[in-house]
mmCIF file as gemmi writes it, N, C-alpha and C atoms, coordinates in Angstrom:
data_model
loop_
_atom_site.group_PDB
_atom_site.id
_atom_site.type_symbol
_atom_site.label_atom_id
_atom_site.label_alt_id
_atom_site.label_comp_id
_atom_site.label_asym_id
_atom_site.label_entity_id
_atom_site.label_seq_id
_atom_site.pdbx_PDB_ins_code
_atom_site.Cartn_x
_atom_site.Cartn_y
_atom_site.Cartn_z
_atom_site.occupancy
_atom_site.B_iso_or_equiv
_atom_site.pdbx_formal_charge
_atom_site.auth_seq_id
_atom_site.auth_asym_id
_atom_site.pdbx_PDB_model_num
ATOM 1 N N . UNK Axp A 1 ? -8.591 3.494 -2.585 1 0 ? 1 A 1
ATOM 2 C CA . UNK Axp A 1 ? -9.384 3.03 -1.481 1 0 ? 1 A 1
ATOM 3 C C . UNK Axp A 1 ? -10.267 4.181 -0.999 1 0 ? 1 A 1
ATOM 4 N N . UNK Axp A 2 ? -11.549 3.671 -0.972 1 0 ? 2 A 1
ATOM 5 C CA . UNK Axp A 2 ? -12.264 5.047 -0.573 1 0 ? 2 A 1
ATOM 6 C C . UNK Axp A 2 ? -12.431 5.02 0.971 1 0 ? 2 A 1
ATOM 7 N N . UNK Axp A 3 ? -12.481 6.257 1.498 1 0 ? 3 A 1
ATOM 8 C CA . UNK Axp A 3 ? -12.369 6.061 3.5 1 0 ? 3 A 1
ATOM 9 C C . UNK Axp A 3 ? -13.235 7.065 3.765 1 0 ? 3 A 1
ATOM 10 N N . UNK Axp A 4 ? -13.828 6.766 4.727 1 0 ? 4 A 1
ATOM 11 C CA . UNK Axp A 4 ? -14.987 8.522 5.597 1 0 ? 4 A 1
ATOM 12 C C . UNK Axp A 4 ? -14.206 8.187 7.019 1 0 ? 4 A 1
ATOM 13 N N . UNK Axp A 5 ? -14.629 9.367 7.437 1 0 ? 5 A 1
ATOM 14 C CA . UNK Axp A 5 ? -14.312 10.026 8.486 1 0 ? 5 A 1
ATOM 15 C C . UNK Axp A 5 ? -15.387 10.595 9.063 1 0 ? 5 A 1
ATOM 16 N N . UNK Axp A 6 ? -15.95 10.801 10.085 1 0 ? 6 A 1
ATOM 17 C CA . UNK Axp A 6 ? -16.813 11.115 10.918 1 0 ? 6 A 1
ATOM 18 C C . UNK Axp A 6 ? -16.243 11.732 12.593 1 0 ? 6 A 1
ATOM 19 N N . UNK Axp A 7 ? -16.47 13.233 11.938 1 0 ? 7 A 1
ATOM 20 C CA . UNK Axp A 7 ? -16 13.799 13.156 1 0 ? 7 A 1
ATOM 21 C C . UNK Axp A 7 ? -17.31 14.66 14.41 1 0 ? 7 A 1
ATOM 22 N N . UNK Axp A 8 ? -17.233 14.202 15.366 1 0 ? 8 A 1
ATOM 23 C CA . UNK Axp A 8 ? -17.908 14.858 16.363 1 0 ? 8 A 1
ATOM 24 C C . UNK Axp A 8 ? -17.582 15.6 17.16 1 0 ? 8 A 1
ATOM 25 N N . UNK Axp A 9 ? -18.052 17.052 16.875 1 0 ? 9 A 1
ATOM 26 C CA . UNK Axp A 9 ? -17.57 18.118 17.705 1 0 ? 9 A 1
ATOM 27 C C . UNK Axp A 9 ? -19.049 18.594 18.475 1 0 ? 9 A 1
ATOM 28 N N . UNK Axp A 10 ? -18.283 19.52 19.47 1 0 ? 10 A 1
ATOM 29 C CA . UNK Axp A 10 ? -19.561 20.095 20.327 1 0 ? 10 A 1
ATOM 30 C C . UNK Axp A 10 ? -20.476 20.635 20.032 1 0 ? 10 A 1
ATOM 31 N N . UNK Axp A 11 ? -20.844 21.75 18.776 1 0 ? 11 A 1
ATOM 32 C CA . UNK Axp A 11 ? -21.896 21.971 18.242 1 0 ? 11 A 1
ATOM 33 C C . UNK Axp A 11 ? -22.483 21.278 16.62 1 0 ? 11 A 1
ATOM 34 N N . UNK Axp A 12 ? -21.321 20.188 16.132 1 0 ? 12 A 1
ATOM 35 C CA . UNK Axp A 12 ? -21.788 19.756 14.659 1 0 ? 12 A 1
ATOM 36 C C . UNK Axp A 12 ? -20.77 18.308 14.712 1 0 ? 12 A 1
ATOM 37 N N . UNK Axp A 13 ? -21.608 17.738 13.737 1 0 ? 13 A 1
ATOM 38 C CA . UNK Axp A 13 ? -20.956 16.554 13.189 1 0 ? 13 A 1
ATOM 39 C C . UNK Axp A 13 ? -21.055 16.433 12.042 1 0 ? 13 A 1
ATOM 40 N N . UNK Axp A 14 ? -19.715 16.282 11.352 1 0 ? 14 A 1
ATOM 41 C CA . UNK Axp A 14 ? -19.265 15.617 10.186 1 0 ? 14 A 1
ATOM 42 C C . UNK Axp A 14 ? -18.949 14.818 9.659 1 0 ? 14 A 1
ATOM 43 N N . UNK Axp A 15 ? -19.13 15.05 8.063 1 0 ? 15 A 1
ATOM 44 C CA . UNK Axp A 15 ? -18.896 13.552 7.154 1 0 ? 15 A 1
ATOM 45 C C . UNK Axp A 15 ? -17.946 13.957 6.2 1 0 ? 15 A 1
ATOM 46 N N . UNK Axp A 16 ? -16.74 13.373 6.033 1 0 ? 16 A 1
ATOM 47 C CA . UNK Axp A 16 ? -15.938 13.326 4.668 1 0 ? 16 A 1
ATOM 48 C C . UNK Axp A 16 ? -15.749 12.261 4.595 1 0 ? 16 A 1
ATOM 49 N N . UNK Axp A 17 ? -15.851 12.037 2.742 1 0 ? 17 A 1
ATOM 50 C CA . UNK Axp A 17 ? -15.763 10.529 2.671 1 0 ? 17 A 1
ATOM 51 C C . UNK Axp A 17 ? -14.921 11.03 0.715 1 0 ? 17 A 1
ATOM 52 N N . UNK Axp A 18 ? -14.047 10.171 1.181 1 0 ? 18 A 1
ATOM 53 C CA . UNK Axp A 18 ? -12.362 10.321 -0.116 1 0 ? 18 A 1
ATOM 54 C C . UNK Axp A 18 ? -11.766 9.625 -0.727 1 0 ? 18 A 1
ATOM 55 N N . UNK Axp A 19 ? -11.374 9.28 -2.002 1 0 ? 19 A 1
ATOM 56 C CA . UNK Axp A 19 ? -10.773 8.176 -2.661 1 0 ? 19 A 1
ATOM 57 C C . UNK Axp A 19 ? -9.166 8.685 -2.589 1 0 ? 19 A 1
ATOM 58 N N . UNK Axp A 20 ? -8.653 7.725 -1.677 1 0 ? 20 A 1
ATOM 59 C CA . UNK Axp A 20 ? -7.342 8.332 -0.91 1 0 ? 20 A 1
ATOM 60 C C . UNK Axp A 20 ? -6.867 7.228 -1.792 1 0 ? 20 A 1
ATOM 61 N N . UNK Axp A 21 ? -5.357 7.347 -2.879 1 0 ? 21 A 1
ATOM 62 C CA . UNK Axp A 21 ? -4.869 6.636 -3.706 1 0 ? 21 A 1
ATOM 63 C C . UNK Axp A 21 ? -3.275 7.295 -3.328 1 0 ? 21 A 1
ATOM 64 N N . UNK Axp A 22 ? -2.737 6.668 -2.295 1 0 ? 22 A 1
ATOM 65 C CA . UNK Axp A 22 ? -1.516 7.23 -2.376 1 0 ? 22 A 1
ATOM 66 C C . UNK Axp A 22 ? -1.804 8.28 -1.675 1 0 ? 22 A 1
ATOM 67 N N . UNK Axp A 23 ? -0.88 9.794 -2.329 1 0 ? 23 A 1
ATOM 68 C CA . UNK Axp A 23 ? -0.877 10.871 -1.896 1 0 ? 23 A 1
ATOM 69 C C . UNK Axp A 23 ? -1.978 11.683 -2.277 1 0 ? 23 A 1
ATOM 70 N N . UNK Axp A 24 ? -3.225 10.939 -3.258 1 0 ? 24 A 1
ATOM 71 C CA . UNK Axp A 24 ? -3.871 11.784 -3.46 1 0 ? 24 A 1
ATOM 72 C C . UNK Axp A 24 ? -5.255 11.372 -3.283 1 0 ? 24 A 1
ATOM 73 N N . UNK Axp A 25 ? -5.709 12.496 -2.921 1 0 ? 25 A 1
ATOM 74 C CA . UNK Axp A 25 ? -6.975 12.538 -2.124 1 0 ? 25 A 1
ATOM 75 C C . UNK Axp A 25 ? -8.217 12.937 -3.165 1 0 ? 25 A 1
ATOM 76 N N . UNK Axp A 26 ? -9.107 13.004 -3.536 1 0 ? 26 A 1
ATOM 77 C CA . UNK Axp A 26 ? -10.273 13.061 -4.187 1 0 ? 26 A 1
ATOM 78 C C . UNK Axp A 26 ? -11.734 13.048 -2.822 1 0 ? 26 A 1
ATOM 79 N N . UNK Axp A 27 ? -12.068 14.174 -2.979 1 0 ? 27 A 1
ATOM 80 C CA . UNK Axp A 27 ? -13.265 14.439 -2.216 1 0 ? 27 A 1
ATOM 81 C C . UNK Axp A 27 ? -14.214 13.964 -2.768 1 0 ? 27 A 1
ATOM 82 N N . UNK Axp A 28 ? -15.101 13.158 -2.176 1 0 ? 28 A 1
ATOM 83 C CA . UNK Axp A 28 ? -15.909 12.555 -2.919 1 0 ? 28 A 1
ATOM 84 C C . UNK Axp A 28 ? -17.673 13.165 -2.342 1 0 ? 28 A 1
ATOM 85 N N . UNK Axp A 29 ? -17.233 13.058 -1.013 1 0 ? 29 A 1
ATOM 86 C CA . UNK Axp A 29 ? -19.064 13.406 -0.587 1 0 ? 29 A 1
ATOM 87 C C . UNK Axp A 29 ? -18.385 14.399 0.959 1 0 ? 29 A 1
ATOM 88 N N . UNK Axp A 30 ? -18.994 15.41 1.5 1 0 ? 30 A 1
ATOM 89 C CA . UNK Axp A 30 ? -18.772 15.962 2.53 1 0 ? 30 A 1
ATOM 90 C C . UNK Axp A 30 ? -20.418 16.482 3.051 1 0 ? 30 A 1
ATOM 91 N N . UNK Axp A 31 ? -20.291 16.536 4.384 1 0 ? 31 A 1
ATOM 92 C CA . UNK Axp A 31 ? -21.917 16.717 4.509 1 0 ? 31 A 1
ATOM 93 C C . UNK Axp A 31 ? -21.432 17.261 6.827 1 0 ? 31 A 1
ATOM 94 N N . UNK Axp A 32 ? -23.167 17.888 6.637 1 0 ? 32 A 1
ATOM 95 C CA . UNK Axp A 32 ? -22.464 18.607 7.995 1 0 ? 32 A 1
ATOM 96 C C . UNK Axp A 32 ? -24.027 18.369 8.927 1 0 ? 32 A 1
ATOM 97 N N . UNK Axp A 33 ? -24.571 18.213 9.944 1 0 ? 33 A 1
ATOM 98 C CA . UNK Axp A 33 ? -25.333 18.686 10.551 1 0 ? 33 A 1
ATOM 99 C C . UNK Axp A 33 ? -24.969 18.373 11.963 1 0 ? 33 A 1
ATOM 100 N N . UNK Axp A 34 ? -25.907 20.22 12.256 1 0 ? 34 A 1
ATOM 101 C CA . UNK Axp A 34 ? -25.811 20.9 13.639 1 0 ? 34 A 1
ATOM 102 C C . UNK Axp A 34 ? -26.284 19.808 14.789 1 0 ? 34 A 1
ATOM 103 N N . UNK Axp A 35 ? -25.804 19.178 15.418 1 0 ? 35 A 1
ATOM 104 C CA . UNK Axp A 35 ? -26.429 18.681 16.143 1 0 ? 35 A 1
ATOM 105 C C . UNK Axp A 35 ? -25.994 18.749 18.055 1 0 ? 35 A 1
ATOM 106 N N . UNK Axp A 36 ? -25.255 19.897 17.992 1 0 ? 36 A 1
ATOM 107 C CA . UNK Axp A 36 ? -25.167 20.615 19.374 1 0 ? 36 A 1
ATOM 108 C C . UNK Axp A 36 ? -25.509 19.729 20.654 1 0 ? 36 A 1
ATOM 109 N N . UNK Axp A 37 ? -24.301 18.521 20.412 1 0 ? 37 A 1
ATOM 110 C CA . UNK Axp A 37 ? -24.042 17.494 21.65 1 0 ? 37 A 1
ATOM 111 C C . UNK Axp A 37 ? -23.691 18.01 22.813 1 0 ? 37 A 1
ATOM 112 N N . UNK Axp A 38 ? -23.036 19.584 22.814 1 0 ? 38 A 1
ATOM 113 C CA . UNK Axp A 38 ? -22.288 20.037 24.184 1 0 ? 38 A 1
ATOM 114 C C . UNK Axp A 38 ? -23.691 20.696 24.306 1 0 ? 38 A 1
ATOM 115 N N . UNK Axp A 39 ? -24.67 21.194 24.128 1 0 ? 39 A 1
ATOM 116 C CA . UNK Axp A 39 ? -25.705 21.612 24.447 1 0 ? 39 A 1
ATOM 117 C C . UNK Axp A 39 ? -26.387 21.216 26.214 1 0 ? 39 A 1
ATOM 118 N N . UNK Axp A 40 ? -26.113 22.343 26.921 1 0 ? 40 A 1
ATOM 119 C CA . UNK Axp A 40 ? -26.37 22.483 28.559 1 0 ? 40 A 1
ATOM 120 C C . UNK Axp A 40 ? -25.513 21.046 29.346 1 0 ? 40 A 1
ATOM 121 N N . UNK Axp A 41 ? -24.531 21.098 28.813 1 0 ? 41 A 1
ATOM 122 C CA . UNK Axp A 41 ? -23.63 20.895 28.984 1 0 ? 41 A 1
ATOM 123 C C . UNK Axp A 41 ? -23.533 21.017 30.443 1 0 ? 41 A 1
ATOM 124 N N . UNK Axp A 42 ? -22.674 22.294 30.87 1 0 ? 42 A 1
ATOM 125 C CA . UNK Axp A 42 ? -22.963 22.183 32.185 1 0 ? 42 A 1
ATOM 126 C C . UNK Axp A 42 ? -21.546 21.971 33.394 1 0 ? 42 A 1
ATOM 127 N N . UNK Axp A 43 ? -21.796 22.253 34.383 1 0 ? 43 A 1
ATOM 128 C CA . UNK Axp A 43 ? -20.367 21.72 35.097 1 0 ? 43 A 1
ATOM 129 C C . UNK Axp A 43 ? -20.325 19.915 35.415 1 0 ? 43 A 1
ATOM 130 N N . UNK Axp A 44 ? -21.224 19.336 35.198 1 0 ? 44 A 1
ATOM 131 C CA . UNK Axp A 44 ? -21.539 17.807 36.016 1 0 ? 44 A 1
ATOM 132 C C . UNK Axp A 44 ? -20.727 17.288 34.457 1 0 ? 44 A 1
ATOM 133 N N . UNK Axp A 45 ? -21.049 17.747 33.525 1 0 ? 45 A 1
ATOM 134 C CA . UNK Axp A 45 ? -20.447 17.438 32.034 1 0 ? 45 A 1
ATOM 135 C C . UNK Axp A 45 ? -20.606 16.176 31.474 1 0 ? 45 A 1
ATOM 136 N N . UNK Axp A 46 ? -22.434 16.31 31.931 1 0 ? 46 A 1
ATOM 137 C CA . UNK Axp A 46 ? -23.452 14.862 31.36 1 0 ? 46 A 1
ATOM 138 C C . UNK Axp A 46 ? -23.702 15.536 29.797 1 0 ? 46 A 1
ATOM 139 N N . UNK Axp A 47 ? -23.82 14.211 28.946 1 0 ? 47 A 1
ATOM 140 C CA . UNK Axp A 47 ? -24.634 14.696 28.021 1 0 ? 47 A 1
ATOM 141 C C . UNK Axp A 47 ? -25.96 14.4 27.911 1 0 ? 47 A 1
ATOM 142 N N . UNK Axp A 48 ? -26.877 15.66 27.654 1 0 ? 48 A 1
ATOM 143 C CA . UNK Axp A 48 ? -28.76 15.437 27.444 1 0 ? 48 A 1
ATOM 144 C C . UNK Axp A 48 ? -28.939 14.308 26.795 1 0 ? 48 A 1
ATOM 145 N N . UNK Axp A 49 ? -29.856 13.779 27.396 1 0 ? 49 A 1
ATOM 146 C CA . UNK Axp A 49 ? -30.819 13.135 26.036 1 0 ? 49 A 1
ATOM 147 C C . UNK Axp A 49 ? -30.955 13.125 24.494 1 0 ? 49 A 1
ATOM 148 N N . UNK Axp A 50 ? -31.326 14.608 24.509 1 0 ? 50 A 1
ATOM 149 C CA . UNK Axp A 50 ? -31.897 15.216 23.15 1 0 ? 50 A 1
ATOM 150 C C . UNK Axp A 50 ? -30.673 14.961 22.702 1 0 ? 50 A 1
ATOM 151 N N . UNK Axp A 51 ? -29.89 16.385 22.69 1 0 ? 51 A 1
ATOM 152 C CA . UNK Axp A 51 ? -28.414 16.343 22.151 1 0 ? 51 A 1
ATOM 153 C C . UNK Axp A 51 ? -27.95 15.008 21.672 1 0 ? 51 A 1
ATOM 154 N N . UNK Axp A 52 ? -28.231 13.935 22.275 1 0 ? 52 A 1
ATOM 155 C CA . UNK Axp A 52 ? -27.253 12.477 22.188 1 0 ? 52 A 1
ATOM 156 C C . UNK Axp A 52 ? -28.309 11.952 21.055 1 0 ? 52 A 1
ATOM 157 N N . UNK Axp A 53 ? -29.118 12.371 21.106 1 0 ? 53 A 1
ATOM 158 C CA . UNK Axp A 53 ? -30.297 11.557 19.892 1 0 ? 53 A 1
ATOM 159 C C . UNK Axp A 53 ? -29.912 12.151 18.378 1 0 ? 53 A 1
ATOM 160 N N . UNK Axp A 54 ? -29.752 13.37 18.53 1 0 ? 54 A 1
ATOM 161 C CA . UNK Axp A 54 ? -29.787 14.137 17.558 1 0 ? 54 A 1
ATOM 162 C C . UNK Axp A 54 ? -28.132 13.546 16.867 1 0 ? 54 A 1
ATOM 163 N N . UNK Axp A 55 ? -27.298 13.393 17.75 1 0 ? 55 A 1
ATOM 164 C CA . UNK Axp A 55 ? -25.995 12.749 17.234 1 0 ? 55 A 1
ATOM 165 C C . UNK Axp A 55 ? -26.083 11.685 16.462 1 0 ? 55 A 1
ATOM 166 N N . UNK Axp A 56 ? -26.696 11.149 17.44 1 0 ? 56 A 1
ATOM 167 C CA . UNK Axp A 56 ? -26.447 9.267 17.097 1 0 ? 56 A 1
ATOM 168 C C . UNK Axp A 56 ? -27.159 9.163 15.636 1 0 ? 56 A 1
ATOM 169 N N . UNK Axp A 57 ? -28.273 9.704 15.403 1 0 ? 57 A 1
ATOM 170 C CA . UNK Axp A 57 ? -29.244 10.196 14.277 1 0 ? 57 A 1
ATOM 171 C C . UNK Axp A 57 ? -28.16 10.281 13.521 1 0 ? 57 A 1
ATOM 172 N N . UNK Axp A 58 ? -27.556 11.542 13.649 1 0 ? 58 A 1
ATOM 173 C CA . UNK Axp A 58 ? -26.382 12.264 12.003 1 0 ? 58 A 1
ATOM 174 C C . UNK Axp A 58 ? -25.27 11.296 12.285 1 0 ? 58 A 1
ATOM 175 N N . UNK Axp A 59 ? -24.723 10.628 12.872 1 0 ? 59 A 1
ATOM 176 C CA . UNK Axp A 59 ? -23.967 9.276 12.954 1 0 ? 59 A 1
ATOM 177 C C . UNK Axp A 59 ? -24.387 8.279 11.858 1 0 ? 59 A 1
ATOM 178 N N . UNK Axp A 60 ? -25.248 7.823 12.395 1 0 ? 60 A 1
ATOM 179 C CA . UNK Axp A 60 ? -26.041 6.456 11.801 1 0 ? 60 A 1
ATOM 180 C C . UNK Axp A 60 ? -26.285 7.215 9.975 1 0 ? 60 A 1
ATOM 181 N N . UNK Axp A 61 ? -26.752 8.013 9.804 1 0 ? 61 A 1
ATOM 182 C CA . UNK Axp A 61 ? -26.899 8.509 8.065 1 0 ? 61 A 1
ATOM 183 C C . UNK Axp A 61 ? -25.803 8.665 7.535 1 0 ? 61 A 1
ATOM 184 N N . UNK Axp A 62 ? -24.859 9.641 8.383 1 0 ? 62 A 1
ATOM 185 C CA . UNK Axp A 62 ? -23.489 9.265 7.966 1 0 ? 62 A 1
ATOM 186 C C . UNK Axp A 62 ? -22.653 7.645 7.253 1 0 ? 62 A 1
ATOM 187 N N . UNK Axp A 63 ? -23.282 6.985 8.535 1 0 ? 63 A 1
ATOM 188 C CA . UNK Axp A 63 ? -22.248 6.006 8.121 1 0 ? 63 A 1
ATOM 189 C C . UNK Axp A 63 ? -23.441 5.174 7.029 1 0 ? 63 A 1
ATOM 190 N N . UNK Axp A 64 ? -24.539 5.584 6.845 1 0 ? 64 A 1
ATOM 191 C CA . UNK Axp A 64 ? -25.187 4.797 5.639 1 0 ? 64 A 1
ATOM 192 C C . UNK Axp A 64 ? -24.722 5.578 4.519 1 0 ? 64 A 1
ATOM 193 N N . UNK Axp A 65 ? -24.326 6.865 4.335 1 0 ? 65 A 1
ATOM 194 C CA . UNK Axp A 65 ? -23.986 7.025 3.828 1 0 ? 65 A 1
ATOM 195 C C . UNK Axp A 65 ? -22.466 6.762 2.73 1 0 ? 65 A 1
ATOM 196 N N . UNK Axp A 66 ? -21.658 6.467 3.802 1 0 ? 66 A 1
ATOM 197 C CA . UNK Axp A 66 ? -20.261 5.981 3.656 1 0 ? 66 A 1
ATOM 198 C C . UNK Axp A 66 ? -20.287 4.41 2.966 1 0 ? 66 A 1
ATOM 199 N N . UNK Axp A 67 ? -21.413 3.513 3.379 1 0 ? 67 A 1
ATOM 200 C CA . UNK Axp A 67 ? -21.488 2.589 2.742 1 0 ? 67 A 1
ATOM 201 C C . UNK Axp A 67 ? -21.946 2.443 1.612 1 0 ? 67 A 1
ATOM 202 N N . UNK Axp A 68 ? -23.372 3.599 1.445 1 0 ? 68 A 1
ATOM 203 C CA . UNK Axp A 68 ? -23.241 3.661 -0.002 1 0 ? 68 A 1
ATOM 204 C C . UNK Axp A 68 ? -22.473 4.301 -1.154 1 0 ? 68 A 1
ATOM 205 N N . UNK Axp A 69 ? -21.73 4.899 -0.55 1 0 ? 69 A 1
ATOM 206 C CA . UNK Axp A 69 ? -20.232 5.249 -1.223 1 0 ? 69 A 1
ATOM 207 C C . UNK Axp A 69 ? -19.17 3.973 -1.091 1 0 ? 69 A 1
ATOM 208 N N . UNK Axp A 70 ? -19.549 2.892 -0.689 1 0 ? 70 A 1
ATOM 209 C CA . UNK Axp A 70 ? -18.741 1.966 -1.036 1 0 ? 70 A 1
ATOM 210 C C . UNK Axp A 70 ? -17.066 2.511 -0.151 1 0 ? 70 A 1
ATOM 211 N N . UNK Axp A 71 ? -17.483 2.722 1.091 1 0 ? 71 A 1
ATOM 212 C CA . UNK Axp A 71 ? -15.851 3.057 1.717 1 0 ? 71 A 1
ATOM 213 C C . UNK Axp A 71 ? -15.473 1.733 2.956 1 0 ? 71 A 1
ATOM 214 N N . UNK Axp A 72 ? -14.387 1.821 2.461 1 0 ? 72 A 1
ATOM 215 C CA . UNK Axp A 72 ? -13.704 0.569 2.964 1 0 ? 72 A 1
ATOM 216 C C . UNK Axp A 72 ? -13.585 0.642 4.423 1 0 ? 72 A 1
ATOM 217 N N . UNK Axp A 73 ? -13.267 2.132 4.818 1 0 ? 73 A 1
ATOM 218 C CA . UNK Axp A 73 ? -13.069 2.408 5.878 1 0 ? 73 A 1
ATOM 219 C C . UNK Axp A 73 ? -13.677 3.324 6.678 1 0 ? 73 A 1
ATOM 220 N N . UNK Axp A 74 ? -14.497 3.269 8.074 1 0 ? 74 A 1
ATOM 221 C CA . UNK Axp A 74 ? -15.264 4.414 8.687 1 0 ? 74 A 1
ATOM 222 C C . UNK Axp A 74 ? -14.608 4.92 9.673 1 0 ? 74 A 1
């Protein structure tokens, strides 16, 4: 079964996407961009505009990506 994962952290978001068969895992595609969501950040601990565009952006390719890897699961 192939699965991605899409992780969002404060300065980057990621893509792994794996043909998980059991105990074993096969890396299939991994991919990274900076897109610095905690960016002025701040004490009120809104997120910008920009920052949130730039996410949703490496989100959305991500998960086109994951589909054209044919993964069952996002």
């Amino acid at each position: 079964m192939i699965k991605a994962i899409i992780d969002i952290g404060t300065n980057s978001t990621r893509l792994a996407v794996a043909n998980c068969q059991g105990e074993n895992v096969e890396m299939i595609k991994s991919d990274i961009a900076v897109t610095r969501i905690g960016e002025q950040l701040g004490e009120e601990k809104i997120i910008k505009p920009m920052p949130l565009a730039r996410t949703v952006a490496a989100v959305s390719r991500f998960v086109d990506q994951a589909k054209t890897l044919k993964s069952e699961n996002i």
